[in-house]
C-alpha positions in Angstrom: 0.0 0.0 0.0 2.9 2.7 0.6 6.1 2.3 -0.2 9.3 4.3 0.3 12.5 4.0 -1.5 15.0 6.3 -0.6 13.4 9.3 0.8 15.4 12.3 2.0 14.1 16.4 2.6 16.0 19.0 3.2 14.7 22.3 3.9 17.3 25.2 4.0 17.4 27.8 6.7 19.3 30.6 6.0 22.8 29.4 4.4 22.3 26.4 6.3 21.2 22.9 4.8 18.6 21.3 7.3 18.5 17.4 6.7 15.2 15.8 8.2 15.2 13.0 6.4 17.8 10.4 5.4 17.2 8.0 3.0 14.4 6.1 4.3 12.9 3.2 3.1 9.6 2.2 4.7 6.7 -0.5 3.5 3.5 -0.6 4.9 0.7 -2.8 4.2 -2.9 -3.0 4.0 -4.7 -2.6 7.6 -1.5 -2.1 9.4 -1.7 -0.7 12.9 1.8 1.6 12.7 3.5 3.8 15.7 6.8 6.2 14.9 8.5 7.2 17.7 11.9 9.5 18.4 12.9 12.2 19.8 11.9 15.8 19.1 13.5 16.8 16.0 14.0 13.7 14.8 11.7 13.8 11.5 8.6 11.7 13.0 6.2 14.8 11.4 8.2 15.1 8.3 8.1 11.9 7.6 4.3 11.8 7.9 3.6 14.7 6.1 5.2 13.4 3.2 3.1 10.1 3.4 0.0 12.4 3.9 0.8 14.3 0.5 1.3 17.4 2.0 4.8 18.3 1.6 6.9 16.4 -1.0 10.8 14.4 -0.6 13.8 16.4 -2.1 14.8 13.1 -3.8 13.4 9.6 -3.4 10.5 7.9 -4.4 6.7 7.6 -3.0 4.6 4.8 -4.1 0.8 4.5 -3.0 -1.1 1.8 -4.5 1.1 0.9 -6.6 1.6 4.3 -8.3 4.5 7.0 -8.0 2.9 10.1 -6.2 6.4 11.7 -5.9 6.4 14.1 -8.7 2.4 14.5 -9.4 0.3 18.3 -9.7 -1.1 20.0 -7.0 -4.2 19.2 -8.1 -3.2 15.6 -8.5 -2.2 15.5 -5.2 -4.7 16.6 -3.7 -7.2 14.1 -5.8 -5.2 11.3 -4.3 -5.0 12.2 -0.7 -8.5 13.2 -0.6 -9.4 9.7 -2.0 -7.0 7.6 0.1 -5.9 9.3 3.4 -7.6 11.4 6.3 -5.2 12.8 8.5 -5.6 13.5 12.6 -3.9 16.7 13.8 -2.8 17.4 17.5 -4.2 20.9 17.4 -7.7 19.7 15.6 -7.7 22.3 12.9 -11.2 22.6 13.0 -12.6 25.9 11.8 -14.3 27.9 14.6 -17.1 29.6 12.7 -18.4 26.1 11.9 -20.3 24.1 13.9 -19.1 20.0 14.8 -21.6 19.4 11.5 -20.5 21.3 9.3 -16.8 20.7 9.6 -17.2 17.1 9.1 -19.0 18.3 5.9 -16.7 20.2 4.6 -14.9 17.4 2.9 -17.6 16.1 1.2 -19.0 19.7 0.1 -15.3 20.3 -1.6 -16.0 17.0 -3.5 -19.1 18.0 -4.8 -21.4 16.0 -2.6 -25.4 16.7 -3.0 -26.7 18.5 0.2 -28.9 15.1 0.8 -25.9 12.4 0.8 -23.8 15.3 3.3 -26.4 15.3 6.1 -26.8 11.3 5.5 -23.2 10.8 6.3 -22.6 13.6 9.0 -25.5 12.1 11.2 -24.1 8.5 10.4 -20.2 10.2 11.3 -21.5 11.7 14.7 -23.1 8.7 15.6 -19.6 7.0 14.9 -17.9 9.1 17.3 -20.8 9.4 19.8 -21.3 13.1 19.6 -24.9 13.5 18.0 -25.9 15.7 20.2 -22.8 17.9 19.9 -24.1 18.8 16.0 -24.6 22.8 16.1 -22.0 23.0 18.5 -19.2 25.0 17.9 -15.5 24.4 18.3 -15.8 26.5 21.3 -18.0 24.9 22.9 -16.6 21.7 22.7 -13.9 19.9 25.2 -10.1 18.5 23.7 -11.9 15.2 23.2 -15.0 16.0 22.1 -12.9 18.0 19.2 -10.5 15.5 18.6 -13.5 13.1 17.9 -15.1 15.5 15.1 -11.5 16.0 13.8 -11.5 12.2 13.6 -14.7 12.4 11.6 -14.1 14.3 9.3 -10.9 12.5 8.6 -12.9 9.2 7.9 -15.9 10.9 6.2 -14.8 10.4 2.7 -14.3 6.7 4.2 -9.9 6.5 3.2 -8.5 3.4 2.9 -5.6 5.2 5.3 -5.3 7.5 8.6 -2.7 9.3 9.7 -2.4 11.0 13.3 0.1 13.3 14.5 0.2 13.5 18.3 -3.3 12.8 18.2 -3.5 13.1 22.2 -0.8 15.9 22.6 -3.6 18.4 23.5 -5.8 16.1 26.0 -5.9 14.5 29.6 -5.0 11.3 29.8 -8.9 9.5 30.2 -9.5 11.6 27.1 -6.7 10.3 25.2 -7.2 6.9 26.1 -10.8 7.5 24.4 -9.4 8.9 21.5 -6.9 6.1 20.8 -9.2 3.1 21.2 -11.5 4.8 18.9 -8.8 4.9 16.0 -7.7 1.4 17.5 -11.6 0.1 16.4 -11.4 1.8 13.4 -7.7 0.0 12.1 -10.0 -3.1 13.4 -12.3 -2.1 10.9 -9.8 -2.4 8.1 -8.2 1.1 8.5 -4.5 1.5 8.1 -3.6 3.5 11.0 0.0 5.6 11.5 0.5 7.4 14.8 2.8 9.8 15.4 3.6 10.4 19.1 6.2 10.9 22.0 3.8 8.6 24.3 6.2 6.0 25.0 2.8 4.2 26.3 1.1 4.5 23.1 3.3 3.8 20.8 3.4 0.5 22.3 0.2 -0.5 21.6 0.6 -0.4 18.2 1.9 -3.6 16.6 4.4 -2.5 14.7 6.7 0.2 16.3 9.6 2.7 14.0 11.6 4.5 15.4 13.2 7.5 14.2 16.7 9.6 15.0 18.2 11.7 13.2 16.1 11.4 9.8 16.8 8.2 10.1 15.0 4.7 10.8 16.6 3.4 13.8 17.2 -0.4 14.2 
């Protein structure tokens, strides 16, 4: 399902040359249930921004599905990840004007949806998360886990094959965390590939397969 040969970035910062990632080489199949560790620094978030399609490697090669997504359009790219991959942030990213609804609509709106098959799949996607009666709440008005479970669906509401979280319980207590990573947990049960991102020594040990990064590199 993805496949990296070779991947390094470099970013440059100032007259200096920045290397976050140093030729790695990472498969991961269908339904996988995938924790990176390291330390801060150590190109965890690079590394799954890349995956995610939103930034690209300096050199290397991304395969997803069996296609090259290293050196594809904006536009392209953004076909592909909306298709394939919802992504969980540590800071949510919801937008506080809109209510828990209509930010897990917002996907489906960019993709054309009818206004009929949106409110179908929101109710279905709050029920998921148990927050139906959180609907015309807003941001706001909502606690770290109650918005880390409408950033979660509207990850999955275009229903991607992958999900990626970064640090998805950085920002919450620890009984809300726990909540928030045995509901991705049920969803990689489901058939989801799931790749977490955290410094949770804890968590990242519930995950069956555990990477480790230092340096930009994969760490034996």
């Amino acid at each position: 399902m993805i496949r990296l040969n070779g991947i390094h970035r470099y970013f440059q910062v100032g007259e200096q040359t920045v290397q976050a990632l140093n030729g790695i080489d990472l498969a991961i199949r269908h339904g996988e249930y995938v924790s990176v560790m390291g330390p801060s620094g150590s190109g965890k978030s690079t590394l799954l921004n890349i995956i995610a399609l939103l930034d690209q490697p300096s050199s290397g090669q991304y395969m997803l599905n069996g296609k090259d997504v290293t050196r594809q359009s904006d536009d392209e790219l953004a076909r592909i990840r909306r298709d394939n991959i919802g992504f969980v942030f540590q800071f949510f990213h919801l937008i506080p004007r809109l209510t828990a609804a209509e930010n897990i609509e917002m996907p489906m709106i960019l993709a054309g949806w009818t206004s009929a098959q949106r409110k179908q799949k929101v109710a279905q996607a709050l029920a998921s998360v148990n927050l139906q009666d959180r609907a015309g709440h807003k941001p706001s008005q909502l606690s770290g886990g109650q918005l880390q479970r409408i950033a979660i669906a509207r990850a999955m509401i275009m229903q991607p094959a992958i999900l990626l979280a970064d640090e998805p319980t950085g920002n919450l207590d620890s009984k809300s965390g726990l909540e928030i990573i045995e509901l991705l947990e049920e969803l990689n049960r489901q058939g989801v590939t799931l790749m977490i991102i955290t410094h949770d020594r804890t968590i990242g040990e519930r995950a069956k397969r555990r990477i480790r990064i230092v340096d930009g590199v994969i760490a034996d």
